[in-house]
N, C-alpha and C positions, 0 to 999 in steps of 0.2 A: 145372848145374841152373838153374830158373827158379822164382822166388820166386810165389807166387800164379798158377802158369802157363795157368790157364782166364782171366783178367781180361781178356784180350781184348776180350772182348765181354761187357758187362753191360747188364740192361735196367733201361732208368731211367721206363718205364711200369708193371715190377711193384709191388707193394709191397715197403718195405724191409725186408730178411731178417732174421731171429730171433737174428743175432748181433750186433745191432745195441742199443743202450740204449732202453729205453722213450721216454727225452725226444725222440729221432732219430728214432723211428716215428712221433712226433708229429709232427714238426718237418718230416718227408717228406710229409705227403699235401701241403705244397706244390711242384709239380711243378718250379720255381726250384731249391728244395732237391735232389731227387733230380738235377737235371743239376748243381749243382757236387758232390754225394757223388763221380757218374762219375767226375770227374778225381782223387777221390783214392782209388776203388774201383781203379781200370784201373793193372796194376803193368805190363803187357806188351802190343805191341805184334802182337807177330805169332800166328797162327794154332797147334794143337797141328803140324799140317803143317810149317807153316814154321821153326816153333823146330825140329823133331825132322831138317829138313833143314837146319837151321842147326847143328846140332850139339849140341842137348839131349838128355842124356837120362835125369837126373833133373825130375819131374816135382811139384809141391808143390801140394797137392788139398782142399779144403774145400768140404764139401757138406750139402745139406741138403731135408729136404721143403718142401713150399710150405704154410702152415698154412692149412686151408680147402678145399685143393684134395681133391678125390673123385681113390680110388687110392692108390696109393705110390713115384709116380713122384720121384727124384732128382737136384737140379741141384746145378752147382758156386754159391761165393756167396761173396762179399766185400762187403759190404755192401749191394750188392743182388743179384738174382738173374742167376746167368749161364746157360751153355747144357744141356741133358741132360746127366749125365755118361752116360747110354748112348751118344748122340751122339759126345762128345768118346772116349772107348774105340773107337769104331768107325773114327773118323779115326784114331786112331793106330794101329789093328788093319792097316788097310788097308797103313801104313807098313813095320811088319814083312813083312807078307807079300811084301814087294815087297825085302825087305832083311833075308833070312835068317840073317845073321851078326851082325842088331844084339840088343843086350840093352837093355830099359831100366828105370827105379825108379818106381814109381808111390807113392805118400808121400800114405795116405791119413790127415790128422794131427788134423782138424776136423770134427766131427759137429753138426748141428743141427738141433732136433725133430726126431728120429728113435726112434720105438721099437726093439723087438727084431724088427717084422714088417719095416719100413723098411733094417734092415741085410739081412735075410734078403734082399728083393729087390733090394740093391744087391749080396750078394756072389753072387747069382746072376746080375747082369747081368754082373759081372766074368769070371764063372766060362762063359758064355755067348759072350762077346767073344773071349777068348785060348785057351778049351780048353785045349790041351794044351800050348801055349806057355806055361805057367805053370810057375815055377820051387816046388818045394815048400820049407818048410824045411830048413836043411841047416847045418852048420857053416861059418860066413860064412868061415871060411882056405879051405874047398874050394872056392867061387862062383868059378871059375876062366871066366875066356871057354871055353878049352879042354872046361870040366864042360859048360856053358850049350852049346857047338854038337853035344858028344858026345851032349847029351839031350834036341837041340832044342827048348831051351828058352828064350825070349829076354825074358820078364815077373818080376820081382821086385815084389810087393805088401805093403807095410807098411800093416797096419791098425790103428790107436791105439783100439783097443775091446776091451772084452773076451771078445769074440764071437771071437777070431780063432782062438779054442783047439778051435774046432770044426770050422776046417777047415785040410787039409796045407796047403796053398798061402797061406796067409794069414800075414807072417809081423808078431810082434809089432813093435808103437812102437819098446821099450826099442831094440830091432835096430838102428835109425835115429833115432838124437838128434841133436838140432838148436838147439843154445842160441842165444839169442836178444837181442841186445843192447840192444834197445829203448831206442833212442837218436837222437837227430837230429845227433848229434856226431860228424862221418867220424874224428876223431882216437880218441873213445871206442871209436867201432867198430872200429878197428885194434887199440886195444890190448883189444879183450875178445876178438876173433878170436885173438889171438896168446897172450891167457891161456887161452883153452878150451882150441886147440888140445893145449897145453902139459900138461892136463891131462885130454886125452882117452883114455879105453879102448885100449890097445896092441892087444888082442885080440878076438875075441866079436862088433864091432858095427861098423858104418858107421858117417860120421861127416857133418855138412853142418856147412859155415861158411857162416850167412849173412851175407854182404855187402849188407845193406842197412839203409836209414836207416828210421828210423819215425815218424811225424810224431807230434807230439802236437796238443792240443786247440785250443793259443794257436797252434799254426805253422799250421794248417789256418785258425783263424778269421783270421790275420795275409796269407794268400794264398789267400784263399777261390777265386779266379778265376783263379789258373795253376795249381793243383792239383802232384800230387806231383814229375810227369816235371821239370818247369820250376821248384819250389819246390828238392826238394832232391838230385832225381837226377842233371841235368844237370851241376850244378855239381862234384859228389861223386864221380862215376862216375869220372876218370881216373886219382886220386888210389888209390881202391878196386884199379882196375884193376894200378897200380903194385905195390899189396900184392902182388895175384896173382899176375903176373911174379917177384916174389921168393922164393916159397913154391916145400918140394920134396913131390914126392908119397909116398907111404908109410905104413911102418908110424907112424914118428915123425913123418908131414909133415898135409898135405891130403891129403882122399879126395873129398869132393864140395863143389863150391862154389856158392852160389845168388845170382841176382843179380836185380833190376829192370832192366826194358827189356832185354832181353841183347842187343838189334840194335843200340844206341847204340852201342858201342864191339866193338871186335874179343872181348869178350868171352869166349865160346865157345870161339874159334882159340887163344886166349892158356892156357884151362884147359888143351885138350888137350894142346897143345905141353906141358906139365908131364910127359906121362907120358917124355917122349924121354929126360929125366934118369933115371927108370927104365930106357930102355933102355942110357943109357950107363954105369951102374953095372953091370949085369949086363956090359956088354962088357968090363971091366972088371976084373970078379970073373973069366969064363973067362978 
């Protein structure tokens, strides 16, 4: 998975978004401000395209209307504004079509100014994009690859609202927890990864370990001008990466793992290769 996976590309000409602190909105109409925010808005590097041909495909999604704007059109948003999420659904729409046997998470977990009209026409852009490629709720032991090709279904939607009870296909947050270590300490993050894990849900729910750092307020004003990739990802990522290598997948192990930059290091190649130990358990077992 990929942490912030729309940050790509954020525009540092809109105004800064509603999840942002009042003194920041201030502090943005000077346009100096909003280009060093970029560097520590932008967690990823590549395209929905390029990660999802890179090998993502858990997807981590925060969006929001644009206050002011006429409509109810919805973008993705980390501090400032990124692309339509209609846009970003349709690039990855196009991905499946072309790649019938993949399934992927969409991890919708951040809402901002959005009323109850604003969700309606965001889960109708959803429901608009994937059709019937939508996987309904189900008992997350049955979401088998197997379940998912038997019913041509290759979209899993987690929505953190409480709107999602009104439709099949929507399923809840709790489904998809994601503890958060909110930390700039690789050491800290290690060992709160390896405390969540330890106390994660056996059954009932997915799980994401995010692997990643968080800046605080003194580390961003301390490196205003290499911003996050260069402050504390570069340094951190191999380290991270070695966790991952060590972890097994499963009921007791990892199930989804989320990262910054995931093109900096073999990433991706290194989560996948995890499931092989599942296969060679099951070899094992017959």
């Amino acid at each position: 998975g990929s942490h912030d996976s729309f940050s790509y590309w954020v525009d540092e000409k809109s105004p800064v978004g509603p999840d942002q602190a009042t003194a920041i909105k201030r502090l943005a109409r000077i346009s100096l401000v909003r280009k060093i925010m970029k560097k520590w808005s932008v967690t990823q590097n590549l395209t929905f395209k390029e990660q999802l041909e890179g090998g993502i495909r858990y997807f981590d999604l925060r969006v929001s209307s644009k206050p002011g704007e006429i409509g109810q059109e919805i973008y993705f948003i980390h501090g400032l504004f990124g692309i339509k999420v209609w846009d970003g659904l349709k690039e990855i729409n196009t991905f499946l079509e072309q790649h019938p046997k993949e399934v992927i998470f969409l991890d919708f977990n951040h809402f901002y100014a959005m009323d109850d009209s604003h969700h309606h026409f965001l889960i109708n852009r959803i429901c608009s994009a994937f059709e019937s490629k939508l996987c309904a709720v189900e008992c997350v032991e049955y979401v088998t690859l197997q379940y998912m090709w038997e019913k041509k279904h290759q979209v899993l939607i987690f929505y953190h609202h409480p709107l999602y009870q009104e439709y099949a296909f929507l399923w809840p947050g709790n489904k998809m927890p994601a503890p958060w270590a909110n930390t700039t300490n690789v050491h800290k993050l290690l060992q709160f990864l390896e405390t969540t894990l330890e106390e994660r849900s056996r059954y009932g729910t997915f799980h994401v370990s995010q692997a990643i750092l968080t800046p605080r307020v003194k580390t961003i004003a301390r490196h205003l001008i290499r911003g996050l990739k260069n402050t504390l990802v570069h340094r951190n990522l191999p380290m991270i990466l070695n966790w991952v290598k060590e972890q097994k997948p499963g009921v007791m192990g990892v199930n989804i793992i989320t990262s910054d930059f995931v093109e900096l290091v073999d990433f991706a190649a290194t989560v996948i290769a995890l499931n092989d130990l599942l296969l060679e358990e099951d070899g094992s077992a017959s």
